[in-house]
TINUVO-709011 format. One line per 2 residues: number of its first residue (from 0); their letters; for each residue y, z, x of N, C-alpha, C. Coordinates in nm, 2 decimals. Each point is the difference from the previous one (the first is absolute). Layout:
<recs>
NUM	a	Y:Z:X:Y:Z:X:Y:Z:X  ...
</recs>
This chain:
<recs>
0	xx	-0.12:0.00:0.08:0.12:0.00:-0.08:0.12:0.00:0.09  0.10:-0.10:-0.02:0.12:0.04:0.02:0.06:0.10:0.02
2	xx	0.09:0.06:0.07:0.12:0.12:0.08:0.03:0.00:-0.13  0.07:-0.15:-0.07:0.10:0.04:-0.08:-0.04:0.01:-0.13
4	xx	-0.13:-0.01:0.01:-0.04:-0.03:-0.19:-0.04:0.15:-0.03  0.13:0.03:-0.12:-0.06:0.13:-0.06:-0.15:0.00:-0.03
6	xx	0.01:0.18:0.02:-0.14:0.00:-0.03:-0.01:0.09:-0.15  -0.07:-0.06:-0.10:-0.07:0.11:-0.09:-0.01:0.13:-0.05
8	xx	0.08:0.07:-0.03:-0.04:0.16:0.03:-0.14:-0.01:-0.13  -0.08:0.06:0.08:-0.16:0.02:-0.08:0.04:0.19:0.02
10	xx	-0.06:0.04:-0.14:0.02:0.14:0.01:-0.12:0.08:-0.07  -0.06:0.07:0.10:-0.11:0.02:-0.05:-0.01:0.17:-0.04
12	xx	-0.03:0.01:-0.13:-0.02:0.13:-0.09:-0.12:0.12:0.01  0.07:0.05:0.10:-0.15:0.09:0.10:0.00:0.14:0.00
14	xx	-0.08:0.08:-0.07:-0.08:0.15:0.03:-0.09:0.04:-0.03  -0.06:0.03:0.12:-0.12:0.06:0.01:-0.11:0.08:-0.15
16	xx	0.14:0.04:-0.03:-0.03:0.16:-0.12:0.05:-0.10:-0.10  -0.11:0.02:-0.09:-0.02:-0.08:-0.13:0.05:0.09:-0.10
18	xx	0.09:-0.07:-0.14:0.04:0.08:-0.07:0.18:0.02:-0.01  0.03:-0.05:0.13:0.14:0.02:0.01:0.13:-0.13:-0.04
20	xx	-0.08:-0.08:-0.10:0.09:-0.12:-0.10:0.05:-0.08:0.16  -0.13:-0.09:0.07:0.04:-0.07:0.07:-0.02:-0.13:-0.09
22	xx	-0.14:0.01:-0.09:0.04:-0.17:-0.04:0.11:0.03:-0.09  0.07:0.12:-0.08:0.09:-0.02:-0.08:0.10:-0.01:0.10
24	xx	0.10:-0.02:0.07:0.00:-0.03:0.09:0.08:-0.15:0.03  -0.13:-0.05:0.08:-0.07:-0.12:0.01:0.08:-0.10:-0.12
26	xx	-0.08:0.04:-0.13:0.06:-0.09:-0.06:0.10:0.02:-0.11  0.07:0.11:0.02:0.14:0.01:-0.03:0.12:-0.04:0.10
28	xx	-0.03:-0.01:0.11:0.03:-0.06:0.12:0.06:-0.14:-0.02  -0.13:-0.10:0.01:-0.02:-0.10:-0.02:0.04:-0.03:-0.12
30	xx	0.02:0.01:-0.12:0.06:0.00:-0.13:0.14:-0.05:-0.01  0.02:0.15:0.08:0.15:0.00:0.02:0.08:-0.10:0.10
32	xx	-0.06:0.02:0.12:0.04:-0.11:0.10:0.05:-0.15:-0.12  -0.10:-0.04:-0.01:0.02:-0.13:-0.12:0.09:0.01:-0.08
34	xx	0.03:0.09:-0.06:0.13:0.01:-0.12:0.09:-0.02:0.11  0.00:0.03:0.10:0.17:0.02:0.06:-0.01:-0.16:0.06
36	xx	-0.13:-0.11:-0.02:0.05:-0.12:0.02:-0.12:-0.01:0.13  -0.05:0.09:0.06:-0.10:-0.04:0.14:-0.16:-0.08:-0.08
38	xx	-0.02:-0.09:0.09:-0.13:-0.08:-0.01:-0.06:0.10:0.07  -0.12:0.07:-0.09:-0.09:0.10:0.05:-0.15:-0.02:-0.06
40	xx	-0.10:0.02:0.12:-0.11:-0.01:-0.01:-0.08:0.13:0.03  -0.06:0.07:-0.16:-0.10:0.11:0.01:-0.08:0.02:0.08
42	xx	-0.10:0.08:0.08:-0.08:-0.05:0.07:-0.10:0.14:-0.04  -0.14:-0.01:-0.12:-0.12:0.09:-0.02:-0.09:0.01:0.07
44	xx	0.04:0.11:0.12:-0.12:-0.01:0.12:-0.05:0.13:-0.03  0.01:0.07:-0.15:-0.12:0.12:0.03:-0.07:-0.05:-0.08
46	xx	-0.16:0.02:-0.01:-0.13:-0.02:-0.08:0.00:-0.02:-0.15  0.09:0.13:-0.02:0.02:0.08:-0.10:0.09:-0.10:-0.09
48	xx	0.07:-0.10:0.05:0.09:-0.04:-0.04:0.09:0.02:-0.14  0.08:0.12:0.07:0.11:0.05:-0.14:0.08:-0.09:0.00
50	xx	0.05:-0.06:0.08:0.13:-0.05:0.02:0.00:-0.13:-0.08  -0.14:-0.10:0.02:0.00:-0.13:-0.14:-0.03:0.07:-0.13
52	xx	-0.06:0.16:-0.03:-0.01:0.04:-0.13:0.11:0.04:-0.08  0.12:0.01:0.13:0.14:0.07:-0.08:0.07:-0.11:-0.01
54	xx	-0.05:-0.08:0.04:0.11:-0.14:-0.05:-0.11:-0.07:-0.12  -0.10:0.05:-0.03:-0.06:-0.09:-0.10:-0.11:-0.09:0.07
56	xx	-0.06:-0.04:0.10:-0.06:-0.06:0.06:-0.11:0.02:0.04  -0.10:-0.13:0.03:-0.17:0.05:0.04:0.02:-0.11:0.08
58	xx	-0.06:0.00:0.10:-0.12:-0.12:0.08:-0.11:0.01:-0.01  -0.10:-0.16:0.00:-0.09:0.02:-0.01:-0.07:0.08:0.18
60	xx	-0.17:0.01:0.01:-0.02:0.10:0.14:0.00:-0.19:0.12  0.01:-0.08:-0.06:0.10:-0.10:0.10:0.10:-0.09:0.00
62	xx	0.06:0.11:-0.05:0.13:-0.07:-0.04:0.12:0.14:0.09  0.13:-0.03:0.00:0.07:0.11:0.04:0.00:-0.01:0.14
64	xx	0.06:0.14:0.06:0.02:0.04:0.15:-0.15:-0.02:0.06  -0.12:0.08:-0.08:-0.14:-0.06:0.02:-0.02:-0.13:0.08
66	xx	0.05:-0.05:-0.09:-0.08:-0.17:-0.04:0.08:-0.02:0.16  0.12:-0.01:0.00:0.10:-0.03:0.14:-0.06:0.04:0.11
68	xx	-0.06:0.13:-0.01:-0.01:0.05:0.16:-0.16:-0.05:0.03  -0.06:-0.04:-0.09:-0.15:-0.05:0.02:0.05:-0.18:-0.02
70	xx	0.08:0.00:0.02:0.04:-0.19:0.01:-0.07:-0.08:-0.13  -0.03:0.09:-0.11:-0.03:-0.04:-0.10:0.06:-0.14:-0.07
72	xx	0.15:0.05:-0.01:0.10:-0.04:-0.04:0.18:0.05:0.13  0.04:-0.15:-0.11:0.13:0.01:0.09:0.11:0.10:-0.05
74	xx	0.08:0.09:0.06:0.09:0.05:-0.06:0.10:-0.05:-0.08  0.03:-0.11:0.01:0.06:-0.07:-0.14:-0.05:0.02:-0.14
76	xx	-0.12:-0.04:0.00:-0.09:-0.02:-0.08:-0.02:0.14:-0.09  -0.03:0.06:0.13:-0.02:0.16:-0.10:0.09:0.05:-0.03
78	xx	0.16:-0.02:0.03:0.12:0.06:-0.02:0.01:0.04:-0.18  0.00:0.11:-0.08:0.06:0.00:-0.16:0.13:0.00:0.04
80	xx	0.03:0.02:-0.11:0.18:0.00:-0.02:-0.01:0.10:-0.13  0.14:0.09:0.01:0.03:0.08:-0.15:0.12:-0.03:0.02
82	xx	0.08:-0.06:-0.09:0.15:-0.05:0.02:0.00:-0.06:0.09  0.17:0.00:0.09:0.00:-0.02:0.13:-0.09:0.06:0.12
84	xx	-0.07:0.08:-0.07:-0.08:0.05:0.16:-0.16:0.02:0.04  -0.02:-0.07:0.09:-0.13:-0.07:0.04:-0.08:0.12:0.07
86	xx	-0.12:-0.03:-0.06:-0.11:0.14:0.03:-0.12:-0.05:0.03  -0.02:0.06:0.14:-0.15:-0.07:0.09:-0.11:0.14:-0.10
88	xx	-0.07:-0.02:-0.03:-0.07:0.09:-0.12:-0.10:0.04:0.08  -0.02:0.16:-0.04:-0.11:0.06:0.08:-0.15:0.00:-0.07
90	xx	-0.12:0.05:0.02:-0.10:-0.01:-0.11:-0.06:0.14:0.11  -0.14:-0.01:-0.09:-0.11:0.11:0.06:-0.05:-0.07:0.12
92	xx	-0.02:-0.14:-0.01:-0.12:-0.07:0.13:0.12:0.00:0.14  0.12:0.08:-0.05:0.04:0.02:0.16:-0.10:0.12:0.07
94	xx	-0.04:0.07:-0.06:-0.08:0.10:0.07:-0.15:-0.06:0.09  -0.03:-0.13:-0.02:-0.07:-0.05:0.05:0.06:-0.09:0.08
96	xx	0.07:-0.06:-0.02:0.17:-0.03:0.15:0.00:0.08:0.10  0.02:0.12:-0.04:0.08:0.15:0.12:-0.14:-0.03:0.07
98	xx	-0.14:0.00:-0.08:-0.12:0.01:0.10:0.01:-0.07:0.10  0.03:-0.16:-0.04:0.04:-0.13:0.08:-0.01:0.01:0.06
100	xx	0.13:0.06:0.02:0.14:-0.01:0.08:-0.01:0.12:0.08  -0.11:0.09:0.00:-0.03:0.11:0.11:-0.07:-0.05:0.11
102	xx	-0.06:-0.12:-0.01:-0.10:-0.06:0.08:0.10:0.01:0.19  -0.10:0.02:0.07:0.10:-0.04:0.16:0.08:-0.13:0.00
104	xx	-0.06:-0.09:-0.05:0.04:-0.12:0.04:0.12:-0.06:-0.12  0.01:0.08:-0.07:0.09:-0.04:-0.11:0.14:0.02:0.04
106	xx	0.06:-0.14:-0.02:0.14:0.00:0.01:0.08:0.11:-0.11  0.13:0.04:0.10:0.09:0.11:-0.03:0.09:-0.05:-0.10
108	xx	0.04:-0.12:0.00:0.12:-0.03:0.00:-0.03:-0.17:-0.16  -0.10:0.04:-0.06:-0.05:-0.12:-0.10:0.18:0.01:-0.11
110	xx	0.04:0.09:-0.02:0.04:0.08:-0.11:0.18:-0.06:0.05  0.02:0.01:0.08:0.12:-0.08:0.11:-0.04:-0.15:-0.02
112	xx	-0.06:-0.03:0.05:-0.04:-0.18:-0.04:0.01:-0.03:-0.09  -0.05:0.06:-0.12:-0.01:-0.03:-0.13:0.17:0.00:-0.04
114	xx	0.07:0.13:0.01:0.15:0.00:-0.04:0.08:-0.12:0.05  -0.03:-0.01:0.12:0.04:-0.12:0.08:0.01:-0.15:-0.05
116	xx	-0.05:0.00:-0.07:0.01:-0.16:-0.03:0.09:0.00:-0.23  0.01:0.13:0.04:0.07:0.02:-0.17:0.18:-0.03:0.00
118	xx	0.05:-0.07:-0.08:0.10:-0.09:0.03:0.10:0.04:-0.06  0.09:0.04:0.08:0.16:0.08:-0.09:-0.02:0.13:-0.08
120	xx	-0.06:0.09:0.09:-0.01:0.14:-0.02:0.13:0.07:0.03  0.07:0.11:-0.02:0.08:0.08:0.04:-0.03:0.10:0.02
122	xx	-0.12:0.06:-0.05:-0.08:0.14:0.05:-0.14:0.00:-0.06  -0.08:0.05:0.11:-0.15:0.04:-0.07:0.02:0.17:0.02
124	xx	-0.09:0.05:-0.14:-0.01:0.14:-0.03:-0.17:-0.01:0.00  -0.02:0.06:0.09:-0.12:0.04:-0.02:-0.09:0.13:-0.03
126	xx	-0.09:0.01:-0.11:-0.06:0.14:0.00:-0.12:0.03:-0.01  0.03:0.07:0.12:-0.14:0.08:0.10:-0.09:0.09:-0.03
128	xx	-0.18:-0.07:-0.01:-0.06:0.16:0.01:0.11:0.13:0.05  -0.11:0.12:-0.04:0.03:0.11:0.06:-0.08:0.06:0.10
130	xx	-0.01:-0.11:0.11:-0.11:0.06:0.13:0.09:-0.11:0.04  -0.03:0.01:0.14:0.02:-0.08:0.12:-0.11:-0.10:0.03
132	xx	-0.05:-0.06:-0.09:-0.16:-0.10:0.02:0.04:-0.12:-0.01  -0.05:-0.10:0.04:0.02:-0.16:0.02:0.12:-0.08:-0.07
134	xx	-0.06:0.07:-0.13:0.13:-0.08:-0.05:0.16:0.09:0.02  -0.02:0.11:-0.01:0.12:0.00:0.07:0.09:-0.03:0.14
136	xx	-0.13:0.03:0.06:0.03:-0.10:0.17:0.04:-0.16:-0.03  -0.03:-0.04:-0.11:0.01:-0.15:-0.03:0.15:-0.01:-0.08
138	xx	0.03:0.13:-0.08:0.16:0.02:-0.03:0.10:0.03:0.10  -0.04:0.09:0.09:0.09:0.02:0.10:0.04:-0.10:0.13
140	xx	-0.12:-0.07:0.00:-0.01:-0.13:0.09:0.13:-0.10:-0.03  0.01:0.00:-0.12:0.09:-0.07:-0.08:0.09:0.03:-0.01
142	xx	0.07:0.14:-0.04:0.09:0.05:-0.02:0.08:0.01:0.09  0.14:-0.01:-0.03:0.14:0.05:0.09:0.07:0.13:0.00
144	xx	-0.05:0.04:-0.10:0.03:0.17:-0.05:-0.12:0.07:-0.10  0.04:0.11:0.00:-0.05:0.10:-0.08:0.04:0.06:-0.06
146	xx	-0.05:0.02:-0.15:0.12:0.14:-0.08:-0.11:0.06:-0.07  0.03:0.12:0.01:-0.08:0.13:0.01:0.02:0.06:-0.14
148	xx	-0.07:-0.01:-0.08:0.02:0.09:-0.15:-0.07:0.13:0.04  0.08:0.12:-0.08:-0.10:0.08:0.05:0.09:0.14:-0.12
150	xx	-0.10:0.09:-0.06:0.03:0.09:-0.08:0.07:0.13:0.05  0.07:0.07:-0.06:0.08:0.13:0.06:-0.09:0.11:0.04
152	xx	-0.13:-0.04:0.02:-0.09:0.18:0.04:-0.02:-0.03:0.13  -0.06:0.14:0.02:-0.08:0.06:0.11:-0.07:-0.15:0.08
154	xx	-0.12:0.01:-0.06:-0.11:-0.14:0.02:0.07:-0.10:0.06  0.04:-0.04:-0.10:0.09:-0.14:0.00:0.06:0.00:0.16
156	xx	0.10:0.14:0.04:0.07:-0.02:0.09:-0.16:0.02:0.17  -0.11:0.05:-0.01:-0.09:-0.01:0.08:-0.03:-0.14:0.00
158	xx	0.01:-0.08:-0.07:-0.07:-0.12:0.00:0.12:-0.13:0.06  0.10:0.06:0.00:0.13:-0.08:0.04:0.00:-0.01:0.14
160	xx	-0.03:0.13:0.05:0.03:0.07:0.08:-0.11:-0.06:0.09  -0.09:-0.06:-0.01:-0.13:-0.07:0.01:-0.02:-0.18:0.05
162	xx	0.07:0.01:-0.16:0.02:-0.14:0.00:0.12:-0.05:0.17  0.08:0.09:-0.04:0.11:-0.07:0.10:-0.07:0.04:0.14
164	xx	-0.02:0.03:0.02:-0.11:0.06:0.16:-0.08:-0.18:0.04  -0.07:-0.01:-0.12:-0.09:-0.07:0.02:0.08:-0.19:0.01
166	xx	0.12:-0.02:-0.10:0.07:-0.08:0.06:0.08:0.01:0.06  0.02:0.11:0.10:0.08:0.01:0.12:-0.12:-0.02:0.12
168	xx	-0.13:0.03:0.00:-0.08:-0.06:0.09:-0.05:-0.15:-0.03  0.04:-0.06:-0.09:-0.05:-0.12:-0.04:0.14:-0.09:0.08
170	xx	0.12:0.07:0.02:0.13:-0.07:0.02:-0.03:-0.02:0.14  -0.05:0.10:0.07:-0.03:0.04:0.15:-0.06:-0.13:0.06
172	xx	-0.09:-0.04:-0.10:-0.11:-0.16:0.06:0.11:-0.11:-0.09  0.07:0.02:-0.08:0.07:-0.13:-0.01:-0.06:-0.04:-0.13
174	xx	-0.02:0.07:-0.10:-0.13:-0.01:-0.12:0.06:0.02:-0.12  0.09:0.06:-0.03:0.04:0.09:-0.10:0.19:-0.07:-0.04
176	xx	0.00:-0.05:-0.12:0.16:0.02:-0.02:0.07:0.08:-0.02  0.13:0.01:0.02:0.10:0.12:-0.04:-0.01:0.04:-0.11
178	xx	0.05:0.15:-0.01:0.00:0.06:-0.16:0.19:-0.05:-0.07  -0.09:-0.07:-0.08:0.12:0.00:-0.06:0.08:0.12:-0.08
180	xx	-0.06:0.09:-0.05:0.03:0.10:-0.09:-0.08:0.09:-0.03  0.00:0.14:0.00:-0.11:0.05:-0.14:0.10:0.01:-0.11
182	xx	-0.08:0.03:-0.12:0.04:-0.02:-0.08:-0.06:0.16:-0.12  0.08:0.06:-0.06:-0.04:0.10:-0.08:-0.06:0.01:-0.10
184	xx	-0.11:0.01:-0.10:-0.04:-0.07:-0.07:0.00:0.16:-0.16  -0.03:-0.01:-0.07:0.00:0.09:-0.13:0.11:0.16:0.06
186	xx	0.10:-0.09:0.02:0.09:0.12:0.05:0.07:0.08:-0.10  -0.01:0.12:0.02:0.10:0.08:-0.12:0.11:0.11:0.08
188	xx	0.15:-0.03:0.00:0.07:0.04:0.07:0.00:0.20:-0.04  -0.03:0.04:-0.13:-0.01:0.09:-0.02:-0.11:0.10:0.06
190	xx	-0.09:-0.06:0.06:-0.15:0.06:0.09:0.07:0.05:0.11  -0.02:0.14:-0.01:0.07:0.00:0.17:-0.07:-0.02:0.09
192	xx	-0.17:-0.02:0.01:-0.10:-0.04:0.12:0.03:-0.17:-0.03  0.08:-0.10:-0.09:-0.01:-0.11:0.03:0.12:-0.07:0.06
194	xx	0.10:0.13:-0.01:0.11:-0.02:0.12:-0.02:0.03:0.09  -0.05:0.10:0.04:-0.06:0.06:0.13:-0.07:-0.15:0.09
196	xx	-0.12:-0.02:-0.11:-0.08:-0.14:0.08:0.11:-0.06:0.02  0.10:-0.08:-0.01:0.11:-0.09:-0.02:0.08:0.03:0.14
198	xx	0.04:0.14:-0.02:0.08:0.05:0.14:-0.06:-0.02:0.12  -0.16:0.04:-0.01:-0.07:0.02:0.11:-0.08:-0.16:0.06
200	xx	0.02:-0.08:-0.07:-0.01:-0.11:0.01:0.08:-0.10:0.08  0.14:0.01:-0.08:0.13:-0.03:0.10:0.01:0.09:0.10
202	xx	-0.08:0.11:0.05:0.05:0.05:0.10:-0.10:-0.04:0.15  -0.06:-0.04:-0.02:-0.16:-0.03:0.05:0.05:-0.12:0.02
204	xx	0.02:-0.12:-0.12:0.04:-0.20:0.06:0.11:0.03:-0.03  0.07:0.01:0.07:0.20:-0.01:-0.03:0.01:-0.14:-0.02
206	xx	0.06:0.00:-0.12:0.07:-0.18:-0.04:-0.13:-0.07:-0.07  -0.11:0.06:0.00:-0.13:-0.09:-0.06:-0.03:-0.01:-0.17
208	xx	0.02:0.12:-0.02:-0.03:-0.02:-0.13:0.11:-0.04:-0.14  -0.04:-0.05:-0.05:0.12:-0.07:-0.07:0.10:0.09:-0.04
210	xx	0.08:-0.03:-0.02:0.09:0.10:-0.14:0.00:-0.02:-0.11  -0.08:-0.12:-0.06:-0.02:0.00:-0.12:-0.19:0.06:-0.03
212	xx	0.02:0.12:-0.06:-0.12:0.01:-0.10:-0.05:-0.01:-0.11  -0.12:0.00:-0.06:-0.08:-0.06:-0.11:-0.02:0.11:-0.06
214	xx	0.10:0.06:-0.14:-0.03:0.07:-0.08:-0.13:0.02:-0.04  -0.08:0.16:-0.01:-0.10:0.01:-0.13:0.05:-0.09:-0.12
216	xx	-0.05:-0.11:-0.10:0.03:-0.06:-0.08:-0.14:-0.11:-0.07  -0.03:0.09:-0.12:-0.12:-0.08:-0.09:-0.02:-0.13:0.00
218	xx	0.14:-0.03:-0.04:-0.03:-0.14:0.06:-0.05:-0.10:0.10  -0.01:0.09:0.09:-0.06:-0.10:0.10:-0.16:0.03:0.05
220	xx	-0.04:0.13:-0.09:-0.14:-0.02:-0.03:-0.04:-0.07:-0.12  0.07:-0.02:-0.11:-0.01:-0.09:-0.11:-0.05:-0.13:0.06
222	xx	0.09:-0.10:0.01:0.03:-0.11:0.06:-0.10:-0.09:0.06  -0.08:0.07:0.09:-0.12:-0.07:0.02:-0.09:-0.05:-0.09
224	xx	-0.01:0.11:-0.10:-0.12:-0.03:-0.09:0.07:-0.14:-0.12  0.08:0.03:0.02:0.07:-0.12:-0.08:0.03:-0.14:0.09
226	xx	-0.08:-0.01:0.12:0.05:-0.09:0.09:0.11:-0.07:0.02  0.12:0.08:0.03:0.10:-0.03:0.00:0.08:0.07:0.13
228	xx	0.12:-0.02:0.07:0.06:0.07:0.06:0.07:0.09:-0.05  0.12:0.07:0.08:0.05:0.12:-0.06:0.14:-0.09:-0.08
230	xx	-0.01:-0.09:0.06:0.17:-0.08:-0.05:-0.03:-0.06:-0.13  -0.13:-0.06:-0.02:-0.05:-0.07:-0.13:-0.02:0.10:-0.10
232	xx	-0.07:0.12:0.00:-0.02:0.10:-0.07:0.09:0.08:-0.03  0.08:0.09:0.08:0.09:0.06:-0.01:0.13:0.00:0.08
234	xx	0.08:-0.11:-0.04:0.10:-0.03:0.13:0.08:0.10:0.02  0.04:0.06:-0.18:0.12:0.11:0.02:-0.08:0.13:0.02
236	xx	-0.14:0.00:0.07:-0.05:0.16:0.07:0.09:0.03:0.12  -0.06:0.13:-0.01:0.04:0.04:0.17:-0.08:-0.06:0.14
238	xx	-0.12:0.01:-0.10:-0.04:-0.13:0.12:0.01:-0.11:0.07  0.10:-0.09:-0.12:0.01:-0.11:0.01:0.15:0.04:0.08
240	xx	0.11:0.08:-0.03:0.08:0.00:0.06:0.00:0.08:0.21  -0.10:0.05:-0.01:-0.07:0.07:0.16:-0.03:-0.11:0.05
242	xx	-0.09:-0.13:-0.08:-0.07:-0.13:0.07:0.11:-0.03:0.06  0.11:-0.06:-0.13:0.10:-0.12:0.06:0.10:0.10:0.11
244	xx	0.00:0.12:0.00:0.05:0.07:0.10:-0.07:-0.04:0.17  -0.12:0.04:0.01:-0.12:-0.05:0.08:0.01:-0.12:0.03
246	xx	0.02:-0.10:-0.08:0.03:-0.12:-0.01:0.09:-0.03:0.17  0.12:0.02:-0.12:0.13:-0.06:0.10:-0.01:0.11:0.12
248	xx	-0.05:0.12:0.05:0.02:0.05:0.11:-0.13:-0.08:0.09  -0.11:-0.04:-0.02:-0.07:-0.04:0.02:0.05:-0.14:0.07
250	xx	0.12:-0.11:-0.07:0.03:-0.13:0.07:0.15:0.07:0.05  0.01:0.10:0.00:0.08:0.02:0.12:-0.05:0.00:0.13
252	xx	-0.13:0.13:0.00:-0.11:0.00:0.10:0.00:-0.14:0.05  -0.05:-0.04:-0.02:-0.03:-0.15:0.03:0.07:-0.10:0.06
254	xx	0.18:-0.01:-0.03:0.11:-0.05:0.01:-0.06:-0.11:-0.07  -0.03:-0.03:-0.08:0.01:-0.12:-0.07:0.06:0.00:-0.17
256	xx	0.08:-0.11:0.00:0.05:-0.02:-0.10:-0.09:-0.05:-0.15  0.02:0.02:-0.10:-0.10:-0.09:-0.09:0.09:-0.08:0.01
258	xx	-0.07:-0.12:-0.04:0.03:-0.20:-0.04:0.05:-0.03:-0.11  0.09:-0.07:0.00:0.03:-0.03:-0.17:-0.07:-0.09:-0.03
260	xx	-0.02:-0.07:-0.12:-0.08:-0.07:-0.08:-0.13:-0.02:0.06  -0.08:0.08:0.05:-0.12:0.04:0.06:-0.10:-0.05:-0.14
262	xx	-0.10:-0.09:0.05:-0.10:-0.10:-0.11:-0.12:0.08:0.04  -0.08:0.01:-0.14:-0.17:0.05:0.07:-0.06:-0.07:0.11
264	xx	-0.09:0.11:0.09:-0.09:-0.09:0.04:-0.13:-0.05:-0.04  0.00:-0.14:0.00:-0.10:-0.05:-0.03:-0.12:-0.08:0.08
266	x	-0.10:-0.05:-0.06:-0.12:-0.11:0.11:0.10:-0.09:0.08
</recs>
């Protein structure tokens, strides 16, 4: 690639500790990014795949990020779309993928190739198991950043505390993208142990963690089951107003501007 040809920001939605609204997250993220005008491409790299259930979506077990990373299918091909914004769809037969893709000889970097040839992106959001296993190595390989969801307790902050260790040794070999953010997730300003997490957080990554947090707010456990985002379902929540908060601090992070009259992407 060219010196001078921007590169991509790919951002990949990572913690260890499950439970802490990383695919909410993920694709409240991605949602939002789009409203404000960015060409964004979902990316369902956990098994489990919440992230095509909260937008409404299934792949078949060869079809999706699956189908791509076993050269099934082309990423064009398997790309859905929900409005403007294009979603590589996760299924269960990734769990027979991660096997894959544990092999010695299995390339690191399928998941990078595959993004690589996808045309007039402005950001990929990607969301990650909750282990450090192939496919996540196959997210981070890709990725230019990282944003860290993570809940106001105890746990949560052990697992942070973890996480970052482990991509500060991963940065050491040249492996690992920068953190873009953590991010606060079912926060209630009235908790005094969820201010505390909050204080002790910024005191530990100075400048890391966002300043915008993600209210406790029903709606954005609703929302899934309705396969919808937080903006479709409940735009005037507090959720929805935390996202678009998250949002625009998030393409500051970034220094990138949204595009005006930004068209879907398509085949």
């Amino acid at each position: 690639m060219d010196a001078a040809t921007p590169i991509t920001p790919c951002i990949a939605c990572l913690n260890h500790k499950g439970g802490v609204g990383k695919t909410t997250c993920a694709v409240n993220l991605a949602a939002g990014l789009t409203r404000l005008g960015w060409r964004i491409l979902a990316v369902d790299a956990d098994p489990q795949a919440h992230l095509t259930a909260s937008l409404g979506l299934s792949a078949a077990d060869d079809g999706g990020l699956a189908g791509v990373l076993a050269g099934a299918t082309g990423i064009l091909e398997a790309v859905a779309h929900v409005g403007a914004l294009a979603v590589l769809p996760g299924s269960a037969a990734l769990a027979a993928a991660e096997s894959r893709l544990s092999a010695p000889d299995a390339p690191g970097n399928r998941l990078r190739q595959a993004l690589a040839v996808v045309p007039g992106l402005d950001a990929v959001i990607i969301d990650c198991p909750p282990h450090l296993g192939p496919l996540t190595r196959q997210a981070l390989a890709a990725a230019t950043g990282v944003i860290v969801p993570m809940t106001p307790d105890f746990l949560s902050m052990q697992s942070l505390a973890w996480l970052m260790e482990t991509l500060a040794g991963l940065s050491d070999h040249g492996q690992a993208p920068a953190v873009v953010g953590i991010v606060l997730n079912r926060f209630t300003a009235q908790k005094r142990l969820h201010r505390e997490v909050r204080d002790t957080v910024a005191g530990h990554f100075p400048g890391v963690p966002f300043q915008s947090v993600i209210r406790e707010n029903i709606a954005l456990a609703e929302a899934p089951s309705f396969g919808r985002d937080i903006f479709r379902y409940a735009p005037r929540s507090a959720g929805a107003v935390d996202f678009a908060a998250l949002c625009r601090e998030t393409a500051t992070r970034l220094g990138k501007t949204p595009p005006t009259g930004a068209e879907p992407i398509s085949r």
